[in-house]
C-alpha positions as CSV (number, residue, x, y, z in Angstrom):
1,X,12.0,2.0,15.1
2,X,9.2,-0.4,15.4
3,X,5.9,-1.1,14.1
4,X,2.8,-0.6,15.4
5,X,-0.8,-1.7,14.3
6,X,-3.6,0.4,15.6
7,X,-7.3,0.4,14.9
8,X,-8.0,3.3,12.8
9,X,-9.8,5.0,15.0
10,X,-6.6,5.2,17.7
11,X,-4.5,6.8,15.0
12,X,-5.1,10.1,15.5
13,X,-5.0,9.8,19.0
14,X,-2.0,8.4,19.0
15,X,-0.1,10.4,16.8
16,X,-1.9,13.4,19.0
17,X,-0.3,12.2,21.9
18,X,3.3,11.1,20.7
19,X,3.0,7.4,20.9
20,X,3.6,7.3,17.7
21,X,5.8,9.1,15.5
22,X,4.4,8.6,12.1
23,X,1.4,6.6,10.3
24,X,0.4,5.0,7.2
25,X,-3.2,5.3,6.9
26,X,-5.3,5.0,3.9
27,X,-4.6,8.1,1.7
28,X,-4.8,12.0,1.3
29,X,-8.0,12.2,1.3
30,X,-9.2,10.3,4.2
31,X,-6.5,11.2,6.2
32,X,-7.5,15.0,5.4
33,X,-10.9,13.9,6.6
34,X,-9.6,12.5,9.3
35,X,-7.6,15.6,10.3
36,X,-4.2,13.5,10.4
37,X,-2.9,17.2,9.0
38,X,-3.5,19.4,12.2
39,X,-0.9,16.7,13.9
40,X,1.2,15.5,11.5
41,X,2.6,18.1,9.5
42,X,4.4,15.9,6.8
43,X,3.3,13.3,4.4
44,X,6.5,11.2,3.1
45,X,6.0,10.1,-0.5
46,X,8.4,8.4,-3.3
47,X,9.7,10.2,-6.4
48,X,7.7,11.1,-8.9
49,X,8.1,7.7,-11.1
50,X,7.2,6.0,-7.7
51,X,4.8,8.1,-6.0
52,X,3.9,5.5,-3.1
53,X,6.1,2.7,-2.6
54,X,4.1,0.2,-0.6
55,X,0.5,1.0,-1.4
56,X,-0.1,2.4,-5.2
57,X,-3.8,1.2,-4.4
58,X,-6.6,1.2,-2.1
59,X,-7.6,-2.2,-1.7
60,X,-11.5,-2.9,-1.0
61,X,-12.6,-6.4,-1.0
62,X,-16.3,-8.2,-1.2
63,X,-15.9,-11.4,0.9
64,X,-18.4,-14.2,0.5
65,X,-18.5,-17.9,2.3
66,X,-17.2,-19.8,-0.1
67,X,-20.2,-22.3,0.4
68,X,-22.4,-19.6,-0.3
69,X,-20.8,-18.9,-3.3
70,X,-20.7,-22.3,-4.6
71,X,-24.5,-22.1,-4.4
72,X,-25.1,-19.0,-6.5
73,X,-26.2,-19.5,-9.9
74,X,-23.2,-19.1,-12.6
75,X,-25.1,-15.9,-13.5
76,X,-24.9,-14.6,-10.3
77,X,-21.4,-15.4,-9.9
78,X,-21.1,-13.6,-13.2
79,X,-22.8,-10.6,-12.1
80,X,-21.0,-10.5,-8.3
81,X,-17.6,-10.1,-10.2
82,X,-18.5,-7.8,-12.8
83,X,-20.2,-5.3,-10.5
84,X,-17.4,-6.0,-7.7
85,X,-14.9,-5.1,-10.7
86,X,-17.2,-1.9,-11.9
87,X,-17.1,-0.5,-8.3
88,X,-13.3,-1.0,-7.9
89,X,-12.6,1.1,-11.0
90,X,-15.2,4.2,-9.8
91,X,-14.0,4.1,-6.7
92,X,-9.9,3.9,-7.4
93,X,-10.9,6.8,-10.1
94,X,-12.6,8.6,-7.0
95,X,-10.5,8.3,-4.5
96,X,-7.3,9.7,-7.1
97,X,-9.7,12.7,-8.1
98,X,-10.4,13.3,-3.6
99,X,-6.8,12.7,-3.2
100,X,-5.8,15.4,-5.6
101,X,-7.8,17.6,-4.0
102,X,-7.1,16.8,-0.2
103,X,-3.4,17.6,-1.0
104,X,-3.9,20.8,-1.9
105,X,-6.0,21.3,1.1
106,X,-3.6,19.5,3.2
107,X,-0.5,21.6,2.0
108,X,-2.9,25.1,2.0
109,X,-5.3,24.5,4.9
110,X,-3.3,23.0,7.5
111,X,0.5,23.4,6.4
112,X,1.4,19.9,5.3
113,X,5.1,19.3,3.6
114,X,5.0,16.9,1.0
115,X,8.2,15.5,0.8
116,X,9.3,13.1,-1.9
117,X,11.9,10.6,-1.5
118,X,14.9,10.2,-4.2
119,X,15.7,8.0,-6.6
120,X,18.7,7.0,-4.7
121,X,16.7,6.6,-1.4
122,X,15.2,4.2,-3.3
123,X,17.8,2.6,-4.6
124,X,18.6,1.9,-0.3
125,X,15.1,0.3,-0.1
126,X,15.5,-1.9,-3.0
127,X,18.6,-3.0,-1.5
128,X,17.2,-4.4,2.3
129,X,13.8,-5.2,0.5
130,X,14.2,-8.8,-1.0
131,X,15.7,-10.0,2.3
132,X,13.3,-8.9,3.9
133,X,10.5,-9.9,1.6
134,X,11.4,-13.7,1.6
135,X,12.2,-13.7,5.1
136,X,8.2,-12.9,6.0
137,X,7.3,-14.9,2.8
138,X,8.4,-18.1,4.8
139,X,6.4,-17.4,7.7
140,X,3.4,-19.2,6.2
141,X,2.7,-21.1,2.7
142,X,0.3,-18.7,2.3
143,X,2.7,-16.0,2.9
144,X,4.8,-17.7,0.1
145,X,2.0,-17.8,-2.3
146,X,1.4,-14.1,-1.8
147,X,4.8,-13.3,-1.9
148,X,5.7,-15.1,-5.3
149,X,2.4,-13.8,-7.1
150,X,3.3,-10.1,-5.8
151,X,7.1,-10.9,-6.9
152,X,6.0,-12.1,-10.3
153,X,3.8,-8.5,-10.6
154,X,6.9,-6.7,-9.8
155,X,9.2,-8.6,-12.4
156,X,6.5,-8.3,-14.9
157,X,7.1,-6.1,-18.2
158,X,4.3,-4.1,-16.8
159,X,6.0,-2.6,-13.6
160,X,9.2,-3.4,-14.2
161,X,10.5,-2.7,-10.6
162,X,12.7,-5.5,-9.8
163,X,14.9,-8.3,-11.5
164,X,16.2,-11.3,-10.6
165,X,19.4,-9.9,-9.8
166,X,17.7,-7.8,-7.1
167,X,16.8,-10.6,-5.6
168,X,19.9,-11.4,-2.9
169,X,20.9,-10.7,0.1
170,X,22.7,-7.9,1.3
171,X,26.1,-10.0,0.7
172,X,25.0,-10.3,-2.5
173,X,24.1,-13.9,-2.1
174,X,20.8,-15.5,-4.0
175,X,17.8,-15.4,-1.8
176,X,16.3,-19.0,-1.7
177,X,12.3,-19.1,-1.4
């Protein structure tokens, strides 16, 4: 198996013409939109406490020159983040009420399996994660910083999803980062 990164736009085509076996793009409802279910007649998804494993959001991003920024009033600033923050929560809301929708569609209209992963296949995951994990997290500094802030998320009370026992290598071994 390997990865591939496409354009959006050469997904369908790809999967269409078998150079590609599977994709992860977006969500059910664009990739109903997008007609993903005429060609690709399963959608893969964790267990129920876990529904998606590697992407529990759609992320949307307003990017602004940081010298720009720096010139905007404090008020502006102010405003920028709390309309930036007001359309993240309408749209995450929307796109799990279109989602909802498109997988009934999906399943009805164009014969789509759902098929949800175990517990225990998780439990597998888990277990090649970390090494994994810390081996791209010391690509860049960067990379590290992301890595530890998305490690501390995962530890956190909140999620719950990983300890610091998890963290070794698949001899059991402590990962250093």
């Amino acid at each position: 198996m390997a990865t591939v990164l496409l354009p959006g736009g050469e997904v369908y085509p790809a999967l269409e013409k078998g150079v590609i076996d599977g994709a992860d793009y977006v969500g059910a409802a664009i990739n109903y939109n997008l007609g993903f279910g005429e060609i690709a007649k399963y959608i893969i998804m964790g267990p129920p406490s876990t529904p998606c494993l590697h992407q529990p959001v759609d992320l949307m991003s307003l990017n602004i020159n940081i010298n720009k920024w720096k010139s905007l009033a404090p008020h502006w600033q102010t405003f920028i983040e709390a309309m930036v923050a007001k359309h993240s929560y309408d749209q995450y809301a929307a796109i799990q009420a279109a989602d909802i929708k498109a997988f009934e569609k999906l399943q009805v209209e164009q014969g789509v399996e759902v098929i949800r992963l175990t517990e225990e296949d998780i439990a597998k995951f888990r277990r090649f994660a970390p090494q994994m994990w810390v081996k791209w997290a010391k690509k860049s500094p960067l990379a590290m910083k992301a890595f530890k802030s998305q490690l501390a998320f995962m530890k956190s009370v909140k999620m719950g999803y990983i300890t610091d026992k998890d963290m070794v290598d698949l001899a059991g071994k402590k990962l250093e980062f």
